[in-house]
C-alpha positions in Angstrom: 0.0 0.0 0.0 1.5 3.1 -0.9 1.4 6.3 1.3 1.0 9.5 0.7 2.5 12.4 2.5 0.0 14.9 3.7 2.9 17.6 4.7 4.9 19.0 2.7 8.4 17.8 2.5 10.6 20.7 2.3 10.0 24.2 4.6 9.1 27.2 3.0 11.2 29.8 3.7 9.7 32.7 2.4 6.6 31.6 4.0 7.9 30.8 7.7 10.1 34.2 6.9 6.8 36.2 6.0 5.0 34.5 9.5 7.9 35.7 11.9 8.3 39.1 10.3 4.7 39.2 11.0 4.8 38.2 14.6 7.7 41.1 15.3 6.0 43.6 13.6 3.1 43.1 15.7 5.5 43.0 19.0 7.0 46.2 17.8 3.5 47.9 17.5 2.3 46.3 20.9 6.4 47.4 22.7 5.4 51.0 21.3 1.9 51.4 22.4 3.1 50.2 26.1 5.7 52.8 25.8 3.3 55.2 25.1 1.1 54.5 27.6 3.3 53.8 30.3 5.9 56.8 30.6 4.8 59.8 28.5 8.2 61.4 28.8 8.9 58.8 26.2 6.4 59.3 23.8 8.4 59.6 20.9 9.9 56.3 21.1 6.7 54.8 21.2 5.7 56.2 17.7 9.0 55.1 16.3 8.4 51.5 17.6 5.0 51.7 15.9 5.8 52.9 12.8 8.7 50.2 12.3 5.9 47.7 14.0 3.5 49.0 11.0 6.3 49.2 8.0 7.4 45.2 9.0 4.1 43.9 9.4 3.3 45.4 5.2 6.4 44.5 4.1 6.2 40.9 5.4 2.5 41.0 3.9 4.5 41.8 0.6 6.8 38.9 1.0 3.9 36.5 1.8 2.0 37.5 -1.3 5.8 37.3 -3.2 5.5 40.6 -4.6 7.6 43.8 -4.4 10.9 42.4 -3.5 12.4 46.1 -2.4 9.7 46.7 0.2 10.1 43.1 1.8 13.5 43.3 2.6 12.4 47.1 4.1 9.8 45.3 5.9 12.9 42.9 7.3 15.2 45.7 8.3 12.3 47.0 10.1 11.9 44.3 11.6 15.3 44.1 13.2 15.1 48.0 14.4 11.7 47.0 15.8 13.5 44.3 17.9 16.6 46.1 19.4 15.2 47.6 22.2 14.4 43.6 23.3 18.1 42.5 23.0 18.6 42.7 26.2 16.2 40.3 26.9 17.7 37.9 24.8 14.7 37.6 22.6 15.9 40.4 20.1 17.8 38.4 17.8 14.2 37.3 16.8 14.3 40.1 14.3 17.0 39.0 12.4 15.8 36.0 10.9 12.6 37.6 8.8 15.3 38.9 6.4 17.5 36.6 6.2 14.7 34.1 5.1 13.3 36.6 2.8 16.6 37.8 1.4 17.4 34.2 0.4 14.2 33.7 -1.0 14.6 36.1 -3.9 14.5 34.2 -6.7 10.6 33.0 -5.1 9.7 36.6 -5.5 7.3 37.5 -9.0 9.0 40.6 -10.8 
């Protein structure tokens, strides 16, 4: 009897790239609007952290759809400004892998 795989065999990398940058952008946006609301002496930071939360989140919805190469990889360098304020905790280095698996999925990307 022959059996056939249900999952795919191979990971996606733009995909699981697209997913994380996704997930940071989203922590970004949530890190700013806590820094916002918590200490208004700091209010500025806060809008930086959501505007970088807001720029990854589109450009990783760019890099799921495979479209618009240039603004994905923006998407992934803001995601790694969105995460260096969290570096300290150990969890920043979160914000590095969006790119790199969207940088190495170029060739996925429709021109």
């Amino acid at each position: 009897m022959d059996v056939k795989y249900i999952y795919p065999k191979k990971v996606d990398k733009l995909n699981l790239g697209s997913i994380l940058g996704i997930i940071v952008g989203l922590t970004g946006f949530a890190a700013g609007i806590r820094s916002i609301t918590a200490d208004f002496s700091d209010m500025w930071f806060g809008f930086v952290m959501m505007a970088l939360g807001i720029i990854a989140v589109v450009g990783s919805c760019f890099a799921f759809s495979r479209r618009y190469f240039i603004l994905a990889i923006v998407g992934g360098i803001c995601a790694v400004l969105d995460m260096i304020p969290l570096l300290f905790y150990g969890i920043g280095i979160i914000g590095i892998v969006p790119l790199i698996l969207i940088a190495t999925s170029k060739r996925e990307f429709k021109m």
